[in-house]
C-alpha positions in Angstrom: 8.3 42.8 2.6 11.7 40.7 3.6 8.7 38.5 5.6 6.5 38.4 2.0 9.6 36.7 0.2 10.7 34.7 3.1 7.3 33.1 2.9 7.1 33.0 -1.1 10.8 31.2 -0.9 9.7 29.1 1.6 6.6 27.8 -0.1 8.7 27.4 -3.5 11.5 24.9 -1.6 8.6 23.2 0.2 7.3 22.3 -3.2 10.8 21.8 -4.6 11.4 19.2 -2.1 8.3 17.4 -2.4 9.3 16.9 -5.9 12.5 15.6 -5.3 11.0 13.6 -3.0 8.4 12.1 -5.4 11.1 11.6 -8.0 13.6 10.0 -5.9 10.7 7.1 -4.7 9.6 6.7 -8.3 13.5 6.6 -9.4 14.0 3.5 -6.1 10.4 1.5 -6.9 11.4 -1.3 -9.1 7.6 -2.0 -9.2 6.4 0.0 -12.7 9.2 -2.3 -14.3 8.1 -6.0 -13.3 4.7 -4.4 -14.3 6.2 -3.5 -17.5 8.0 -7.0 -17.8 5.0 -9.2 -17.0 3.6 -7.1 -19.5 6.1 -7.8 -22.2 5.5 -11.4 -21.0 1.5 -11.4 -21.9 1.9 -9.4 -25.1 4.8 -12.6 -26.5 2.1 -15.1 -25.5 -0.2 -13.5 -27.4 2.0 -13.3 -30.5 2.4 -9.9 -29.9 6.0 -9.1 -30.3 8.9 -12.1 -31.1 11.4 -14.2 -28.9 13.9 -12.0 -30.1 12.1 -8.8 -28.9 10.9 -10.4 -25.7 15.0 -10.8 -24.7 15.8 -7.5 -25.7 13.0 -5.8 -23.6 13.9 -8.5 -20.6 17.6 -7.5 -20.5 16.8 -3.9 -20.6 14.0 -3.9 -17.7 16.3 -6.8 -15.3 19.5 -4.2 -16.0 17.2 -1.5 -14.7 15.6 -3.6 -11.9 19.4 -5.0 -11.0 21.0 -1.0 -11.0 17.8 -0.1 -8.6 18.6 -2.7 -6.2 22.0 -2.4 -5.9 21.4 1.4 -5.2 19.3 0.2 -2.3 21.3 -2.0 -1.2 24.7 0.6 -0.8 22.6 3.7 0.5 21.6 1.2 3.4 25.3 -0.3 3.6 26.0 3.7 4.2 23.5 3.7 7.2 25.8 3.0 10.1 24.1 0.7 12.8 22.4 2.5 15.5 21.9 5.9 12.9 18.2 7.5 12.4 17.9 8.2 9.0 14.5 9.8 7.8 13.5 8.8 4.1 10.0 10.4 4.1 7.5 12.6 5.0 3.8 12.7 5.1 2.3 16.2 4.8 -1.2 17.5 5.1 -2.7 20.3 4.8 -5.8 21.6 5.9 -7.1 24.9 5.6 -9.1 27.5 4.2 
């Protein structure tokens, strides 16, 4: 029985983990908001939305792109030279 919910607990933090894992890369990839602002871009040259709406949306996205960066750029100034530090893991699994 202890072995059962050893196993059950196990498999729930594995997929828990993976999770966090998943949401921390989406939270760091700055790449879904220069999609989103050469987006914005296409939609003013097409009459789409105004000047005035284009600025807001490009302040908003570069203050997200800017606070994304700059959280890269301290988590690697916290990486001491000559320190391993393992962001990732790629898992597979294959069975019956």
């Amino acid at each position: 029985m202890i072995l059962l919910d050893s196993l059950i607990i196990g498999g729930i933090r594995f997929c828990l983990d993976q999770v966090a894992t998943a949401v921390d890369k989406e939270m760091n990839d700055d790449s879904a908001l220069r999609e989103e602002l050469m987006a914005a871009q296409m939609r003013l040259e097409l009459g789409e939305i105004t000047e005035g709406e284009f600025r807001k949306l490009e302040d908003e996205l570069l203050g997200l792109i800017r606070a994304i960066r700059e959280r890269q750029m301290s988590s690697q100034e916290d990486v001491e030279e000559g320190e391993l530090r393992i962001t990732g893991a790629d898992v597979t699994f294959e069975g019956d």
